[in-house]
N, CA, C and O atoms as a GROMACS GRO file, in nm:
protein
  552
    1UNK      N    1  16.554   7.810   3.376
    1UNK     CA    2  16.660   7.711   3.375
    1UNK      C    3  16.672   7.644   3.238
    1UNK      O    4  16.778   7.597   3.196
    2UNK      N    5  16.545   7.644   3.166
    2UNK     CA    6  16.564   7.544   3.048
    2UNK      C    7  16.672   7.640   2.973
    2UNK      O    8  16.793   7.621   2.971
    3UNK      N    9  16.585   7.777   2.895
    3UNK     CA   10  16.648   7.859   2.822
    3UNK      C   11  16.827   7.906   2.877
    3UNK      O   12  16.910   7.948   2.796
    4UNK      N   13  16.852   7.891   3.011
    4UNK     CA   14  16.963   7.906   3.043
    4UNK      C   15  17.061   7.802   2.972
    4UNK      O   16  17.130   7.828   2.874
    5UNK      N   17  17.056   7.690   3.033
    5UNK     CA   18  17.080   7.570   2.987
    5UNK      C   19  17.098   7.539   2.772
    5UNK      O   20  17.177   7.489   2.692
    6UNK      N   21  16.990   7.596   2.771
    6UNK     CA   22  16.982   7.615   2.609
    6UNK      C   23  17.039   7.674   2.536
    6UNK      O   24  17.068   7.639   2.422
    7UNK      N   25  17.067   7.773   2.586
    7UNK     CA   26  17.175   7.916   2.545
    7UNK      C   27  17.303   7.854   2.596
    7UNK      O   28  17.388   7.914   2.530
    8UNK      N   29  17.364   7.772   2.674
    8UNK     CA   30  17.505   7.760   2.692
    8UNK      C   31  17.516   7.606   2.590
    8UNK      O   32  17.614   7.564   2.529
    9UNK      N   33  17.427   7.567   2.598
    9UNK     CA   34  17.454   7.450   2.446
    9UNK      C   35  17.459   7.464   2.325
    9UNK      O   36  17.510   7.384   2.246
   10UNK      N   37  17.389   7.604   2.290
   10UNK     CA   38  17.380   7.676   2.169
   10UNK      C   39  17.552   7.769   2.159
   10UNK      O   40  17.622   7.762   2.059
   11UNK      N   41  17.579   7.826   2.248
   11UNK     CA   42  17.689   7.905   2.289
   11UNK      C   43  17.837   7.770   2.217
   11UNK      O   44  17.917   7.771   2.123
   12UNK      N   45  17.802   7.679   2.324
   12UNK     CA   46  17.874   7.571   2.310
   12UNK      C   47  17.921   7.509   2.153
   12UNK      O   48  18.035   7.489   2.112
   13UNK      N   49  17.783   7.486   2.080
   13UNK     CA   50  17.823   7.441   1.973
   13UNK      C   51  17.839   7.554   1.854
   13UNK      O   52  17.910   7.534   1.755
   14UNK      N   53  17.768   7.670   1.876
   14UNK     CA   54  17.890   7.753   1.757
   14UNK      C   55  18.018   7.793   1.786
   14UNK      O   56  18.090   7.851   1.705
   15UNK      N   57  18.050   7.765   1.895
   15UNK     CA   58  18.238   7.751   1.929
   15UNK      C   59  18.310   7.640   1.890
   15UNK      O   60  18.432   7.644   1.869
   16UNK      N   61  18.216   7.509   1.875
   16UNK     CA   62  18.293   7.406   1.829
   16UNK      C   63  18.258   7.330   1.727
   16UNK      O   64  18.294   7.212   1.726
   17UNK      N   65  18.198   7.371   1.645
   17UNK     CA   66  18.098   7.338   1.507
   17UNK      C   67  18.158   7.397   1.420
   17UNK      O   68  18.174   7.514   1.453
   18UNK      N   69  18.201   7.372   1.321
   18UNK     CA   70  18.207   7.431   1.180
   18UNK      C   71  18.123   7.440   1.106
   18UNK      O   72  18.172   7.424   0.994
   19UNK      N   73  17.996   7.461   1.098
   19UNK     CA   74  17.924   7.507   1.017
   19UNK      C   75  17.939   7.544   0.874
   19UNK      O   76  18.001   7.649   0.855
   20UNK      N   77  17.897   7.480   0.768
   20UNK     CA   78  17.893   7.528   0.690
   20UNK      C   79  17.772   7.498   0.564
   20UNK      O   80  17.746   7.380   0.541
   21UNK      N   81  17.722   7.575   0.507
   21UNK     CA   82  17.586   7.547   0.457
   21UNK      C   83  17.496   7.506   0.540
   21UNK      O   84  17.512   7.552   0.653
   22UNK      N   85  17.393   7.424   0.524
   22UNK     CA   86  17.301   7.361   0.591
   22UNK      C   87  17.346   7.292   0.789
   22UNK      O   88  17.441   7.227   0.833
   23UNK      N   89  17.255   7.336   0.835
   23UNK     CA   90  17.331   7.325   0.995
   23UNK      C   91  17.219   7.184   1.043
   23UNK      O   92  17.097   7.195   1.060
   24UNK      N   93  17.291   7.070   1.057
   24UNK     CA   94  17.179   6.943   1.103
   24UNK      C   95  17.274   6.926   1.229
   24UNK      O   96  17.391   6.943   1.193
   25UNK      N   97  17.265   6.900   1.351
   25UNK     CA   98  17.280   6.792   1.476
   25UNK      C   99  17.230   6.719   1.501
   25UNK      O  100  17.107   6.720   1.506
   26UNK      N  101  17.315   6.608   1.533
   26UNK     CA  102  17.220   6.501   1.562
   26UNK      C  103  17.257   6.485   1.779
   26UNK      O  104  17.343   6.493   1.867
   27UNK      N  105  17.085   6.452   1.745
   27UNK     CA  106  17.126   6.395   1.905
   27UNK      C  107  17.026   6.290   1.936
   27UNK      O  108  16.905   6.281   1.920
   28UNK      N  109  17.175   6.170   2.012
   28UNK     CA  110  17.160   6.096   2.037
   28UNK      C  111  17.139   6.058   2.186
   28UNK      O  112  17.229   6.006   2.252
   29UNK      N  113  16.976   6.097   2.253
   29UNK     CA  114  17.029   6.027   2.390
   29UNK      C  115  16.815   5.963   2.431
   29UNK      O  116  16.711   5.958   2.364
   30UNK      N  117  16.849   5.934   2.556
   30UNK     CA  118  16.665   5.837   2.564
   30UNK      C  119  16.591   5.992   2.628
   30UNK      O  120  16.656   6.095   2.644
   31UNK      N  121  16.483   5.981   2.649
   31UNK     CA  122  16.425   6.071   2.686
   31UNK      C  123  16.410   6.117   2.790
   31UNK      O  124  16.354   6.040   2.867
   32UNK      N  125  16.453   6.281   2.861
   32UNK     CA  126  16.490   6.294   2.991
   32UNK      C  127  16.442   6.415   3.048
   32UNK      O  128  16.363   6.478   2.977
   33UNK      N  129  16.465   6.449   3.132
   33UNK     CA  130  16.452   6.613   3.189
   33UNK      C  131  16.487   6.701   3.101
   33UNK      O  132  16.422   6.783   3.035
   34UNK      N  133  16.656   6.662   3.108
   34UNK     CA  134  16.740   6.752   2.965
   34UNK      C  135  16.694   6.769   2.850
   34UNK      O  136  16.741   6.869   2.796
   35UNK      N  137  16.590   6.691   2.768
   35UNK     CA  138  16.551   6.713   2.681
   35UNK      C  139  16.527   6.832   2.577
   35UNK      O  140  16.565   6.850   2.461
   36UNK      N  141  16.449   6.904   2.664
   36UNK     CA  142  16.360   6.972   2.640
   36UNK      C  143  16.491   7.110   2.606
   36UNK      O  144  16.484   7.189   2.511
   37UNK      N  145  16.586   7.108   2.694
   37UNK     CA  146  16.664   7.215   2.693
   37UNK      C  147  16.793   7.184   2.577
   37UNK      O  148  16.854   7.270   2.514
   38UNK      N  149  16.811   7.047   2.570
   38UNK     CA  150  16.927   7.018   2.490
   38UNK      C  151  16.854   7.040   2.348
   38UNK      O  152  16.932   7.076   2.259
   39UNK      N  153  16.712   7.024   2.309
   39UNK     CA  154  16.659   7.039   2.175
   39UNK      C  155  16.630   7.188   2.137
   39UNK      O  156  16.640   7.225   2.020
   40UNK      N  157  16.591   7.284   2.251
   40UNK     CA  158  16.638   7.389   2.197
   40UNK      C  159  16.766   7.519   2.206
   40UNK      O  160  16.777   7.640   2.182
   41UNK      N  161  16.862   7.382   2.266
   41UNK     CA  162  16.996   7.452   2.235
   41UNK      C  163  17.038   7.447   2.070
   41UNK      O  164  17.106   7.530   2.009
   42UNK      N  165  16.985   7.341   2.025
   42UNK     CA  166  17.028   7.343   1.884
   42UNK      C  167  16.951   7.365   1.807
   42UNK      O  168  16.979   7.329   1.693
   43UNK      N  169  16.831   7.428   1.826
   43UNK     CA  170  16.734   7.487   1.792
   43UNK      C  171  16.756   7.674   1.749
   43UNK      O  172  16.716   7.738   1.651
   44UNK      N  173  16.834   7.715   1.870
   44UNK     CA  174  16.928   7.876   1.895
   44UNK      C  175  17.015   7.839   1.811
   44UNK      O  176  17.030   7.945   1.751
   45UNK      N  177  17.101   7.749   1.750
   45UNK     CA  178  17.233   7.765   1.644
   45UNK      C  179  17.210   7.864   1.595
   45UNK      O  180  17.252   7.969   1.644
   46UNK      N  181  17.131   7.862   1.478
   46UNK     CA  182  17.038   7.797   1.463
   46UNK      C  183  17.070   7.692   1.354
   46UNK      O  184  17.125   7.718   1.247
   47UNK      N  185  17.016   7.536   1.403
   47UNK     CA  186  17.052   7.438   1.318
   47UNK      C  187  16.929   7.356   1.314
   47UNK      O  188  16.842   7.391   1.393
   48UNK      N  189  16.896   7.226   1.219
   48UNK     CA  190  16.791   7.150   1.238
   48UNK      C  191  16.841   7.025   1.342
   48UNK      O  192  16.949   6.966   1.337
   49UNK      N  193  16.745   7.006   1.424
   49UNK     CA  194  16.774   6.886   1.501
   49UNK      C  195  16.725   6.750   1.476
   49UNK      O  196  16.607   6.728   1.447
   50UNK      N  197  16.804   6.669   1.485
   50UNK     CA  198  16.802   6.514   1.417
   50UNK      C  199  16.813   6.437   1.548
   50UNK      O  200  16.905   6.439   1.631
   51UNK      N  201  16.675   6.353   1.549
   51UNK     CA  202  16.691   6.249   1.688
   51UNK      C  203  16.734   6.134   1.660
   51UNK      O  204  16.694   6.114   1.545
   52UNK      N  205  16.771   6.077   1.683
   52UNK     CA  206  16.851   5.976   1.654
   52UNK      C  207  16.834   5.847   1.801
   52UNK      O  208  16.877   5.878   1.913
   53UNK      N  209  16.788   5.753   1.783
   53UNK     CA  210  16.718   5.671   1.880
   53UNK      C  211  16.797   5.553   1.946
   53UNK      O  212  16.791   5.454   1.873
   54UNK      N  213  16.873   5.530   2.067
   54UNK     CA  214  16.985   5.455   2.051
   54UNK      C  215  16.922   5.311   2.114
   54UNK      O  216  16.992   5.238   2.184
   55UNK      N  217  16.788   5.281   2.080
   55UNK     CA  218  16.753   5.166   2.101
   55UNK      C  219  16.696   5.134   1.916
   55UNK      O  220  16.603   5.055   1.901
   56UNK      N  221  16.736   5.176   1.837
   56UNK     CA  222  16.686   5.135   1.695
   56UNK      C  223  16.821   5.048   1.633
   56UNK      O  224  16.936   5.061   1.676
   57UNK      N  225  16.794   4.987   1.558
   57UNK     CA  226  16.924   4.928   1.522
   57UNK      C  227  17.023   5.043   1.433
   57UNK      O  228  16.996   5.128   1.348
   58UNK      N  229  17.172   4.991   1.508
   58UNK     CA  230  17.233   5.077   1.422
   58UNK      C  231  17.268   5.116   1.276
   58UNK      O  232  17.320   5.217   1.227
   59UNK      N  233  17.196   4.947   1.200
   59UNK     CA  234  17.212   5.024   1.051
   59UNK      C  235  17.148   5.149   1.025
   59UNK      O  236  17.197   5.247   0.969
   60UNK      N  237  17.015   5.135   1.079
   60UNK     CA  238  16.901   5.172   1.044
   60UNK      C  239  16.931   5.319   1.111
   60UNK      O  240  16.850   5.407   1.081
   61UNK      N  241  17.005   5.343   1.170
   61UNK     CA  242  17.045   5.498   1.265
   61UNK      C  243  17.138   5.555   1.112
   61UNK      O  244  17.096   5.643   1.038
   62UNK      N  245  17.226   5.504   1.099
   62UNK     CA  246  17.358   5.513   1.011
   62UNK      C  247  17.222   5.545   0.873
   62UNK      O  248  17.182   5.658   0.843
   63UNK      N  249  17.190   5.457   0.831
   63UNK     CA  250  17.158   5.517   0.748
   63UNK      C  251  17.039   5.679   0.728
   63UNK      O  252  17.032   5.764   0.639
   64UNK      N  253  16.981   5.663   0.828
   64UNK     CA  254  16.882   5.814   0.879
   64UNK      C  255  17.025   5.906   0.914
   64UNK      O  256  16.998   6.025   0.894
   65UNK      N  257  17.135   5.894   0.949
   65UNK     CA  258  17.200   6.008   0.985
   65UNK      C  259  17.239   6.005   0.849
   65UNK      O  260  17.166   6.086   0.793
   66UNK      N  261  17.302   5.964   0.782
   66UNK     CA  262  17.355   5.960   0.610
   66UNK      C  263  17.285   6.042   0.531
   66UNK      O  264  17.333   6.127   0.456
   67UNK      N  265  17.130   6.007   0.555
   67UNK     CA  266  17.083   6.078   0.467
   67UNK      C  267  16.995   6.272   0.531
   67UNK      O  268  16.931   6.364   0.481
   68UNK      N  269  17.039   6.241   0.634
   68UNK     CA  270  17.047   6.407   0.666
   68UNK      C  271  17.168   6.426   0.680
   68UNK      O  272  17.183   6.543   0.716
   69UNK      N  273  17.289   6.361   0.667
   69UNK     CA  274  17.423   6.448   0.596
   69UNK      C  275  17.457   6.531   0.720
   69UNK      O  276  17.515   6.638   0.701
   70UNK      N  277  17.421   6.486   0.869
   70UNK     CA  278  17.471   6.470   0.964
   70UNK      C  279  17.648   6.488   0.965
   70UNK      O  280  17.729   6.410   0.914
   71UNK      N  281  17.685   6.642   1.053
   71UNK     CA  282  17.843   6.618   1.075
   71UNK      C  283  17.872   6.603   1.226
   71UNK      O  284  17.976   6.577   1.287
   72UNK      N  285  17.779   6.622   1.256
   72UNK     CA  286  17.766   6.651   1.444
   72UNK      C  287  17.689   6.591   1.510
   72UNK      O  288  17.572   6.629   1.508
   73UNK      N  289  17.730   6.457   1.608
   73UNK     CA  290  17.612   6.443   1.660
   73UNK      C  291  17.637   6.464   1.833
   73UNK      O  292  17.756   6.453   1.861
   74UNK      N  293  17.555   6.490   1.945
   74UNK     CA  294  17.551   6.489   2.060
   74UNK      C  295  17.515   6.379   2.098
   74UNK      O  296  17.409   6.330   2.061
   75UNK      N  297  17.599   6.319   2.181
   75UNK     CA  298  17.568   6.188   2.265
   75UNK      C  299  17.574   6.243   2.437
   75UNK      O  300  17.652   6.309   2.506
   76UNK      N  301  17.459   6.181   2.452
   76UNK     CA  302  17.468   6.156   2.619
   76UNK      C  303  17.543   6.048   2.682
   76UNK      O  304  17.549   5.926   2.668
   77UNK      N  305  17.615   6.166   2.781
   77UNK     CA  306  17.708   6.045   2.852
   77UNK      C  307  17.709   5.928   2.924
   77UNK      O  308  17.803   5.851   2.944
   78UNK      N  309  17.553   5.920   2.974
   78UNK     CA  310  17.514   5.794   2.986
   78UNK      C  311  17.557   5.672   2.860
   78UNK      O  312  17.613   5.565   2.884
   79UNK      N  313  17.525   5.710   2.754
   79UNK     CA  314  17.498   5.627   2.624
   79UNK      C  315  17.623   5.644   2.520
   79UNK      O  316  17.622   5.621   2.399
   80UNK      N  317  17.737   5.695   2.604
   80UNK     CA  318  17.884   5.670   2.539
   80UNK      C  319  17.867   5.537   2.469
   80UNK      O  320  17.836   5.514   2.352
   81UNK      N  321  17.906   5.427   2.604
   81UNK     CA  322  17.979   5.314   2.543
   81UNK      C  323  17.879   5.269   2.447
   81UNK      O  324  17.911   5.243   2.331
   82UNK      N  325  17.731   5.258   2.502
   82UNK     CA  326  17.674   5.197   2.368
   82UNK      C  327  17.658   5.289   2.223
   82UNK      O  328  17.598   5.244   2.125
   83UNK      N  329  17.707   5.394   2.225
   83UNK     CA  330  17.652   5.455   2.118
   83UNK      C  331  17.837   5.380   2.012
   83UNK      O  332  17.840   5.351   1.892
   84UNK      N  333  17.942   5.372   2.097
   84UNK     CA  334  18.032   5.347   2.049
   84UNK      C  335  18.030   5.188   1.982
   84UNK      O  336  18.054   5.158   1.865
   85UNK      N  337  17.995   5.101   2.088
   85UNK     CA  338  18.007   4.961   2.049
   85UNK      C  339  17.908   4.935   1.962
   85UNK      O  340  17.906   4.820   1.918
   86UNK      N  341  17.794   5.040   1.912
   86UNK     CA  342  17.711   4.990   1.792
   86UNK      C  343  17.738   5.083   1.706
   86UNK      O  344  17.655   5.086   1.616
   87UNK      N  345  17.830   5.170   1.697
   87UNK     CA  346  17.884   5.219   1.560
   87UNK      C  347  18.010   5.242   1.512
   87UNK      O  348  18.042   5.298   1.407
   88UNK      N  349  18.109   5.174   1.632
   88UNK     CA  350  18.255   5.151   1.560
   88UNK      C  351  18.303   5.085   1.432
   88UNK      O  352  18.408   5.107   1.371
   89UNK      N  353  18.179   4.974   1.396
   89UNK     CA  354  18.203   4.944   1.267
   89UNK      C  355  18.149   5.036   1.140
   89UNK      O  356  18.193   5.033   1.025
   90UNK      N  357  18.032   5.127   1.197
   90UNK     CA  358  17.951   5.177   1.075
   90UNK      C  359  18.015   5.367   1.056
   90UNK      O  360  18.010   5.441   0.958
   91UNK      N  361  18.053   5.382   1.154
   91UNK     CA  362  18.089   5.522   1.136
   91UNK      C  363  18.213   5.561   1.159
   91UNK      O  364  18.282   5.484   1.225
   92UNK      N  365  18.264   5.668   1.120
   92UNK     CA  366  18.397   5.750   1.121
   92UNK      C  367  18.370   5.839   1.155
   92UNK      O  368  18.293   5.921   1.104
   93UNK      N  369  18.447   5.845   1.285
   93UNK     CA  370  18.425   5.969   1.382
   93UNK      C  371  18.523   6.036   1.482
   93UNK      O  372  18.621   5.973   1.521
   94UNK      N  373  18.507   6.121   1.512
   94UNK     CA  374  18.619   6.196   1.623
   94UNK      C  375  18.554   6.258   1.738
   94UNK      O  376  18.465   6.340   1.718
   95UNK      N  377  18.575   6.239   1.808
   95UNK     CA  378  18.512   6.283   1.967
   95UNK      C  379  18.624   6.406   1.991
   95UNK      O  380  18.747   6.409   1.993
   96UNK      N  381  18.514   6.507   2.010
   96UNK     CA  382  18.533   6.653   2.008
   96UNK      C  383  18.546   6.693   2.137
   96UNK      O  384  18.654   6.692   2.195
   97UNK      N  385  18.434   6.733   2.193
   97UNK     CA  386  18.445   6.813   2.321
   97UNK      C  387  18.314   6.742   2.440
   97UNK      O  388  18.210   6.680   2.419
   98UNK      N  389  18.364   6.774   2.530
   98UNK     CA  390  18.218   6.737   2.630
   98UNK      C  391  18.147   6.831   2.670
   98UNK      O  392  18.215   6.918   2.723
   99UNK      N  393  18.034   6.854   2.668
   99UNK     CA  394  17.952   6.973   2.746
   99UNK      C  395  17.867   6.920   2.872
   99UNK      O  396  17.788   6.835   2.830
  100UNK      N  397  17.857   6.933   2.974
  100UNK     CA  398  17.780   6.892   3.097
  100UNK      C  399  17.757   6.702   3.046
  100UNK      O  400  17.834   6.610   3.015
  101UNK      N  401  17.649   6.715   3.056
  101UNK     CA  402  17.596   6.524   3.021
  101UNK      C  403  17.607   6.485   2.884
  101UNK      O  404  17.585   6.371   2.843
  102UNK      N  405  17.657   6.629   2.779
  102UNK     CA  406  17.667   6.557   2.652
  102UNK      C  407  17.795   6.552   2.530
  102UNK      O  408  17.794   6.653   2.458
  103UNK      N  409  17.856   6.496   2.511
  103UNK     CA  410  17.947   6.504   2.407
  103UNK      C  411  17.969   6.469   2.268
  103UNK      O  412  17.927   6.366   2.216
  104UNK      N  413  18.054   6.582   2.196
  104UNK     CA  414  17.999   6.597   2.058
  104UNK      C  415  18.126   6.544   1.996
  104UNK      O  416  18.247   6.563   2.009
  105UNK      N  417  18.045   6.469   1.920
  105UNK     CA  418  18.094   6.386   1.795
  105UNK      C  419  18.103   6.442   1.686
  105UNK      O  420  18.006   6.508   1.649
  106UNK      N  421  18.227   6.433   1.599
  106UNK     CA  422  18.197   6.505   1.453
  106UNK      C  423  18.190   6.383   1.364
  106UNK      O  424  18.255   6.291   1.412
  107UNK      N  425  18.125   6.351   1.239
  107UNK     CA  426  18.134   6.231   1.161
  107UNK      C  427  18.170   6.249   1.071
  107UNK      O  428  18.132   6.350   1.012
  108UNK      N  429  18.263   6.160   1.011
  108UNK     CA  430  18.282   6.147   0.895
  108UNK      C  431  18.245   6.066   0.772
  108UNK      O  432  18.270   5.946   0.776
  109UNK      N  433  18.174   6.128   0.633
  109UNK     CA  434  18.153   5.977   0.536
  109UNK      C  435  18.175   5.964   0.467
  109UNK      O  436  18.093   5.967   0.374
  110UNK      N  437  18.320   5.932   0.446
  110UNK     CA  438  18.394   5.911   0.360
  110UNK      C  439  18.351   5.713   0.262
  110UNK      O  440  18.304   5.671   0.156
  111UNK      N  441  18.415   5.656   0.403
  111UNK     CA  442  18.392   5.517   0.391
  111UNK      C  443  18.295   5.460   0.406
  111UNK      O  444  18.298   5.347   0.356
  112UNK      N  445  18.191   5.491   0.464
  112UNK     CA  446  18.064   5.449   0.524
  112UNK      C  447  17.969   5.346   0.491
  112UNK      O  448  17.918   5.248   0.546
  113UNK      N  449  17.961   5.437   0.320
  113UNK     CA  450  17.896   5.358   0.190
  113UNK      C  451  17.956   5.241   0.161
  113UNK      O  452  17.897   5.151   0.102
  114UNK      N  453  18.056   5.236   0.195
  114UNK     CA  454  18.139   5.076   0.160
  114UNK      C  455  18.055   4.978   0.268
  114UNK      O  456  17.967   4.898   0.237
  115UNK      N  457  18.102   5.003   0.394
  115UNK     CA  458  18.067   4.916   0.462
  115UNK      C  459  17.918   4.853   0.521
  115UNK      O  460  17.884   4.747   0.574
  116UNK      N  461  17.836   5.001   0.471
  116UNK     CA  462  17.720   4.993   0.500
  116UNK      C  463  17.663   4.867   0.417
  116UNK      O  464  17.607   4.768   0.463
  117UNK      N  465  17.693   4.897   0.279
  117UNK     CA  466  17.677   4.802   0.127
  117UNK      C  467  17.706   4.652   0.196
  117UNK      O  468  17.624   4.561   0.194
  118UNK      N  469  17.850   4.644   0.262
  118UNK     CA  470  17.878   4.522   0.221
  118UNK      C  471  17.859   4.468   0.345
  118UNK      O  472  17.927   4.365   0.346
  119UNK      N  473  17.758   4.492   0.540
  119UNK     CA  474  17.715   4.466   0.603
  119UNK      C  475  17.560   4.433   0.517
  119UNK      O  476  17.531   4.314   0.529
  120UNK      N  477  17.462   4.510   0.437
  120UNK     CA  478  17.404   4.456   0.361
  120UNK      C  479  17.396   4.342   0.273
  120UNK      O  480  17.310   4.255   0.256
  121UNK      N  481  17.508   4.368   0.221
  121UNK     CA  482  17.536   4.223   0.125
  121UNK      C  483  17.560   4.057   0.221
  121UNK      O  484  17.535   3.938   0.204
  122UNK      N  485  17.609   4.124   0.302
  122UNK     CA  486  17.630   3.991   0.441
  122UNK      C  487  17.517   3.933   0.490
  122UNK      O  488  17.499   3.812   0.504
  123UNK      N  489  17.399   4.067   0.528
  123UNK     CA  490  17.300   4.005   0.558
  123UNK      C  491  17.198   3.896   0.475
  123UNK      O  492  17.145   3.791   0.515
  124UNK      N  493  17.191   3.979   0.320
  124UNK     CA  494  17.147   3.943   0.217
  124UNK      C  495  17.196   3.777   0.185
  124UNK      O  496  17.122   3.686   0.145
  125UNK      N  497  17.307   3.770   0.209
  125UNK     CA  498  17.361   3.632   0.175
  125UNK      C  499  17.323   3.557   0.311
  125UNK      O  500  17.287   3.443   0.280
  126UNK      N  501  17.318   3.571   0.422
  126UNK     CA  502  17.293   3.524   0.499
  126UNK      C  503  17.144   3.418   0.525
  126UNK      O  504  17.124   3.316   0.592
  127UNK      N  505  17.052   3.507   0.429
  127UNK     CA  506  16.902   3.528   0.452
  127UNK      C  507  16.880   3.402   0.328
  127UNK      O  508  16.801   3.308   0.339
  128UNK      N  509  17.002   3.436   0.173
  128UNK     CA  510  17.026   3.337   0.084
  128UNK      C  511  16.986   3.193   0.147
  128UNK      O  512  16.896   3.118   0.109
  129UNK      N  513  17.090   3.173   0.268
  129UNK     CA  514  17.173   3.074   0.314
  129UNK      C  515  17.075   2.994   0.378
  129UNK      O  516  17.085   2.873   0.396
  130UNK      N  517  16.991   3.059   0.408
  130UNK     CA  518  16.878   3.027   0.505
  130UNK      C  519  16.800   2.987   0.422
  130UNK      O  520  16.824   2.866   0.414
  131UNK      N  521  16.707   3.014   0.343
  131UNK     CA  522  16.651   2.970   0.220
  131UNK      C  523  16.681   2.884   0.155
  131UNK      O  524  16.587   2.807   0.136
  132UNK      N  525  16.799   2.849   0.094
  132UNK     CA  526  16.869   2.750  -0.003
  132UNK      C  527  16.856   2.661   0.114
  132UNK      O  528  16.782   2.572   0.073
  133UNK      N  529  16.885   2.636   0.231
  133UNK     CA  530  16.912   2.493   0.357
  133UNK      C  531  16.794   2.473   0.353
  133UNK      O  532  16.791   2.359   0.306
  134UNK      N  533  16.656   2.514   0.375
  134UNK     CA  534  16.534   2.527   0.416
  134UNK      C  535  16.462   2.437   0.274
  134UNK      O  536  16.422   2.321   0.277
  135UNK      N  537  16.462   2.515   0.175
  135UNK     CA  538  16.454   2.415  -0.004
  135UNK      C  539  16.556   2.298  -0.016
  135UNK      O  540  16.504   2.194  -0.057
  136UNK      N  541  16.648   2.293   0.003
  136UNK     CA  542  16.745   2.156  -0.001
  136UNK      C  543  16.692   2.070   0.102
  136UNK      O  544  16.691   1.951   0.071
  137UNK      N  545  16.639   2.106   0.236
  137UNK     CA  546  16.563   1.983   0.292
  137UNK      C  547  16.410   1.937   0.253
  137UNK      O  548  16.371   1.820   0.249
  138UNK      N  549  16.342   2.043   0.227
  138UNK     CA  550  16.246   1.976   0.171
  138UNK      C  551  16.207   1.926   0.074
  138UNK      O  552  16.098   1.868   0.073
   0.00000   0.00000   0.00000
């Protein structure tokens, strides 16, 4: 059942993947039965697989997918809405296709670096803000 299962996710994403050069997926879901079969469906691409943790904060995701240059990621359909409401601000993306419990995302990063920077710079000033009030009272 696993390898069955594995082979129609593998099947799945070289039909809807563009591939080109280096093959990374990311997948995003908590740890399950499926596991085991969804990691080596993209394992058969053959591509490298990127876990991606949807209880970590989302800068901190955004930037680990950035720097594996991530175009694809798999979300479990459990973890739609949250995978959406913690990265509608940080990512550019298009929702592709669904396969059984998981659906694939393609990303884009074009803009990313902007916003990533200047959610940084927000925090950074923030942390300022906190400091300077903290020295001005004492």
């Amino acid at each position: 059942t696993v390898v069955t299962v594995a082979s129609e996710l593998s099947n799945f994403l070289q039909l809807h993947c563009d591939f080109q050069g280096i093959r990374e997926v990311g997948l995003y879901c908590h740890p399950g039965i499926n596991l085991p079969s969804w990691i080596l469906g993209i394992l058969q691409v053959p591509a490298a697989y990127a876990p991606v943790d949807p209880d970590s904060p989302p800068a901190l995701s955004t930037h680990f997918m950035k720097k594996c240059n991530l175009s694809y990621i798999l979300v479990e359909k459990q973890q739609i809405n949250k995978f959406k409401s913690s990265y509608e601000t940080l990512l550019n993306y298009d929702t592709l296709k669904e396969h059984n419990d998981l659906v694939l995302f393609r990303l884009h990063w074009k803009n990313v670096e902007v916003s990533l920077m200047l959610k940084d710079r927000k925090q950074q000033y923030e942390k300022e803000k906190v400091t300077n009030s903290t020295n001005s009272e004492n």
